[in-house]
N, C-alpha and C positions, 0 to 999 in steps of 0.2 A: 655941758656938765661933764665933767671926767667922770669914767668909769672904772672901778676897778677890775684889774685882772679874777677872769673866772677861779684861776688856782687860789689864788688868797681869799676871794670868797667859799671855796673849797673848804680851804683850812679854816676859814674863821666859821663856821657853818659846824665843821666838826669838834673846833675848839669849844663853841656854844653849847652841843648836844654834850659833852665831856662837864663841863661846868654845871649846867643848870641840871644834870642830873644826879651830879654828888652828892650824897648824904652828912658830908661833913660839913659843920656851918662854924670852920672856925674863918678865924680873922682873912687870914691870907686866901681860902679858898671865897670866903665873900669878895674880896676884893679882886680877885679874878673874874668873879664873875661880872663882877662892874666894868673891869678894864673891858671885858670880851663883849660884851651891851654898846659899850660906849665907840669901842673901835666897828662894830659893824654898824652901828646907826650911823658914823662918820663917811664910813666905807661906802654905806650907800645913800646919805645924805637925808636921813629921817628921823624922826626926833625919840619914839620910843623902842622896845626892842620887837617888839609883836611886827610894826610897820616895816622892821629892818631884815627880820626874819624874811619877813614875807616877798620886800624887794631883793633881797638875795638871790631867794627862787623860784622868782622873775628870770631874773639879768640870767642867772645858771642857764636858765631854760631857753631862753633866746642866742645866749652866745652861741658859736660855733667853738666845735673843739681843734683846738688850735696845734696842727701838725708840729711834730718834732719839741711839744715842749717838755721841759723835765723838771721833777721838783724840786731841785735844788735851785734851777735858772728857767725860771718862766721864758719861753720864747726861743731860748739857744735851742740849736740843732741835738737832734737826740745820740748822733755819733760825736759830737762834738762840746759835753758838757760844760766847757770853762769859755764856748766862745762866746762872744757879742751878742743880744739879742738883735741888734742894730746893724745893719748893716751900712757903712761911709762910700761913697762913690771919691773915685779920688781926686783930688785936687786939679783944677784947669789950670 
C-alpha cells in the first residue's frame, strides 16, 4: 500500500482541524469540508473521517522525520529548495 508523505498529512490534518472547526455553514465552506474528509480518507485508504483522522495519527506517529525536508518540496535538501527529491545515478 502507498503511503503518504508525513507533511501532507501534516497539512491535511491542519487543513481538517481549520475546516471542521468553522462556524460558517455556507455552501463553499461545506464543501471544503467534504473535499478535506474525502482527500484524507483517500490519503490514507479508509472510508469515514473519524477512521482517517485516526490513521493519520497513526502513520504521523510512526514516521520518522525526515532530514532536510522543506514545505515547499517535501524531501529536497534544506540548503537546496528547488532541487530534486530524487536523486539519478548517472547513466552506464
Amino acid at each position: 500500500m502507498l503511503t503518504p508523505h508525513p507533511l501532507v498529512l501534516k497539512q491535511l490534518l491542519a487543513r481538517w482541524e481549520a475546516v471542521a472547526n468553522a462556524t460558517a455553514a455556507t455552501p463553499r465552506a461545506l464543501r471544503e469540508r467534504e473535499d478535506t474528509a474525502y482527500t484524507l480518507c483517500v490519503a490514507t485508504g479508509t472510508r469515514d473521517i473519524e477512521s482517517a483522522l485516526a490513521a493519520a495519527r497513526k502513520h504521523l506517529a510512526a514516521a520518522p522525520e525526515r532530514a532536510g525536508a522543506t514545505a515547499d518540496r517535501p524531501g529536497a535538501p534544506a540548503d537546496r529548495p528547488g532541487a530534486p527529491a530524487v536523486r539519478r545515478s548517472p547513466a552506464a
